[in-house]
MARMARBA-239885 format. One record per residue (C-alpha): x, y, z; residue in one letter. Coordinates in steps of 0.001 Angstrom, whole numbers. Layout:
REM MARMARBA-239885
       u       v       w rest
       X       Y       Z    a
...
***
This chain:
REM MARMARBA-239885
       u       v       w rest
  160081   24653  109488    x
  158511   23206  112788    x
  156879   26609  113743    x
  155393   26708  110103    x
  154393   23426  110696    x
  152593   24257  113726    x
  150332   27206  112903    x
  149431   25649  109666    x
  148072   22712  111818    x
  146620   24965  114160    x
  145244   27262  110986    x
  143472   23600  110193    x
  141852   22553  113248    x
  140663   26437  113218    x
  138804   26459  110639    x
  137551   22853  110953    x
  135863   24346  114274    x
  134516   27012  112085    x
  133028   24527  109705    x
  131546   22539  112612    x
  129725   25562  113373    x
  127919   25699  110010    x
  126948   22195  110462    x
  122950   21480  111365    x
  122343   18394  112569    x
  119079   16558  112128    x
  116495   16511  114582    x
  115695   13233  116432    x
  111793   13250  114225    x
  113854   13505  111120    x
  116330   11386  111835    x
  113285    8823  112596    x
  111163    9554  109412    x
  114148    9038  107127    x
  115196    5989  108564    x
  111487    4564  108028    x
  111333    6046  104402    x
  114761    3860  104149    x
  113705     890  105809    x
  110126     753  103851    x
  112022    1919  100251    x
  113896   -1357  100777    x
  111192   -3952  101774    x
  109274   -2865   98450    x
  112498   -2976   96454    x
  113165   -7130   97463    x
  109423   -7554   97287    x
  109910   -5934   93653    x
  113152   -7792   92710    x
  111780  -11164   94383    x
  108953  -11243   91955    x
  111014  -10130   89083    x
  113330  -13128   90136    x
  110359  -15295   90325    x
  109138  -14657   87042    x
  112300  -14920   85115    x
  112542  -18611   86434    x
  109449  -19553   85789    x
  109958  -17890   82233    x
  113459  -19827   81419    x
  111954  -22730   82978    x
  109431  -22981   80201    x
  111977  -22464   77629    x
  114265  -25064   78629    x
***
């Protein structure tokens, strides 16, 4: 049971250094120019939601 144990665990850190092979990591320009796509996709989204906010108070404040 132990030696079964043992080369299935081995088997498994095998082919996760296989896997790790296959893996392509993004360069340090991409890894730049989607963290600025991120960082400007969420300025515009509070901007958005901030004047969506904005206007729904103003508009239940003139129903009240």
């Amino acid at each position: 049971m132990f030696k079964r144990m043992t080369e299935s665990i081995k088997l498994f850190f095998t082919e996760v250094r296989a896997e790790l092979k296959k893996v392509s990591f993004p360069t340090r320009a991409e890894t730049i120019g989607s963290t600025t796509v991120v960082i400007v996709f969420c300025i515009l989204m509070s901007l958005y939601l901030s004047v969506i906010d904005s206007f729904l108070v103003w508009l239940v404040s003139k129903i009240i």
